[in-house]
C-alpha positions in Angstrom: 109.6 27.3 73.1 111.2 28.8 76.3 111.0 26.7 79.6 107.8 27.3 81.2 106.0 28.7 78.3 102.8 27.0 77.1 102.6 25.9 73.6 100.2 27.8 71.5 98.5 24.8 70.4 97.7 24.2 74.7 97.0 28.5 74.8 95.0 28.6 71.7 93.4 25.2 72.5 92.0 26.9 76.0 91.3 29.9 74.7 88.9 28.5 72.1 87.1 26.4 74.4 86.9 29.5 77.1 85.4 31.6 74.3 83.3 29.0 73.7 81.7 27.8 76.5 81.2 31.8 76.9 79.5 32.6 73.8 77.2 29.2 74.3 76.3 31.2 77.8 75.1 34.2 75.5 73.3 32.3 73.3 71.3 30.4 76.2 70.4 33.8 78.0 68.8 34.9 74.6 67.1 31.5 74.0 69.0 29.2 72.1 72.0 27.5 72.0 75.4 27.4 69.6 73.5 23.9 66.9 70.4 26.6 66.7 72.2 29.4 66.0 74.2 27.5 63.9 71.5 26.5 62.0 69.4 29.6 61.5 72.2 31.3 60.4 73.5 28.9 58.1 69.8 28.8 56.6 69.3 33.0 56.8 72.3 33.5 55.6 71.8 31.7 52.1 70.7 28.9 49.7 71.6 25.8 52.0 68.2 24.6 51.7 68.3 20.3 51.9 69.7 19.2 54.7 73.2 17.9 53.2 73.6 21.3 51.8 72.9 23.0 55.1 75.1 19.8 56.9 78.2 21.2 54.6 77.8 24.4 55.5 78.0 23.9 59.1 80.4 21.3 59.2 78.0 19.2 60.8 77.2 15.1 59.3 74.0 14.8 58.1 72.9 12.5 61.6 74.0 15.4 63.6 72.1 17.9 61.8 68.9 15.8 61.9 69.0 15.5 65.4 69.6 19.0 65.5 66.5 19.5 63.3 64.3 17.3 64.7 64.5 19.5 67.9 64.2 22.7 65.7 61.3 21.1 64.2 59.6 20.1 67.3 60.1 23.9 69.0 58.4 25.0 65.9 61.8 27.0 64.9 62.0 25.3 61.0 60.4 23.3 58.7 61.0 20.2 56.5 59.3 18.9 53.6 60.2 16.4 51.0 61.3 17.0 47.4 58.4 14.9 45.5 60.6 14.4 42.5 63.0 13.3 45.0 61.7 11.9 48.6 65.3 11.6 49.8 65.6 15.4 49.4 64.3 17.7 52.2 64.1 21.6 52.2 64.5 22.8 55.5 62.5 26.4 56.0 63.0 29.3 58.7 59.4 29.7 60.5 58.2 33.2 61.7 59.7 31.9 65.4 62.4 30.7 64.2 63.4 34.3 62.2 62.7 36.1 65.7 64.5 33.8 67.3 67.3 34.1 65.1 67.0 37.7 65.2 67.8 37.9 69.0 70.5 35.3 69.1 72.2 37.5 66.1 71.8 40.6 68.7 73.0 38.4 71.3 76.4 37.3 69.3 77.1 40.9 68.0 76.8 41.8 71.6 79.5 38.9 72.4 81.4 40.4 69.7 81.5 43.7 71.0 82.6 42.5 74.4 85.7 40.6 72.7 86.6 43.7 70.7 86.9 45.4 73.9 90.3 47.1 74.0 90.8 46.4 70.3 90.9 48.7 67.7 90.7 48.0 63.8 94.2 47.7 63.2 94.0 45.0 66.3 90.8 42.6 64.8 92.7 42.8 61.2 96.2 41.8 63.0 94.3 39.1 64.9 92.5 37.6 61.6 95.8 37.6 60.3 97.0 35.7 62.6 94.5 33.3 63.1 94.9 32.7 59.4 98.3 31.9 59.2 98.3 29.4 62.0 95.5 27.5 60.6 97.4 27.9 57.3 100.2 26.5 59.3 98.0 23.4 61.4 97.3 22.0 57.7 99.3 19.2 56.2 101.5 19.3 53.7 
């Protein structure tokens, strides 16, 4: 590293939190917030129906996530019931609010997305994924 020059762990680091605390601002002008849209995306996007399914797919512990659903739960955004063969088992379910909701907050982060891409062309985004793929290739231990 030359004299002066930030690490890319500090750059990347600040860049991640910038991008962020930025897209968290989208997501609260279109009514939610980065758990929700974690969330409804997570349980649009596929089968993570119990809540330690859903908890893996976010990256979330399963305490986090049920405070996280409990609030979903009380805005009327999901629902849970429990498995009867297995009361320790519960399926979480998208309500009709919670699919418009997620609908707008989708909008709201392709929107984001656009802004980032600004700039950018194809060959740009696939350089960058590239990128981003080989230093977290790189951040793992051996």
């Amino acid at each position: 590293m030359a004299p002066g020059e930030e690490s890319l762990s500090l750059l990347i680091g600040g860049v991640a939190k910038e991008l962020s605390r930025a897209f968290d601002d989208v997501l609260v002008a279109a009514g939610g917030s980065s758990p929700t849209w974690q969330v409804l995306r997570a349980l649009s996007a596929g089968d993570h129906r119990t809540q330690a399914d859903l908890a893996a797919a976010i990256g979330v512990r399963q305490p986090t996530l049920t405070h996280h659903l409990d609030a979903l739960e009380r805005a009327g955004l999901v629902t849970r019931e429990r498995e009867v063969a297995n009361r320790r088992v519960q399926r979480v379910t998208v309500t009709e609010s919670g699919q418009a909701l997620f609908l707008r907050l989708r909008r709201a982060a392709a929107s984001f997305d656009g802004r980032l891409r600004a700039g950018l062309d194809d060959s740009d985004v696939a350089e960058l994924r590239r990128l981003l793929g080989q230093l977290t290739e790189n951040a793992r231990p051996d």
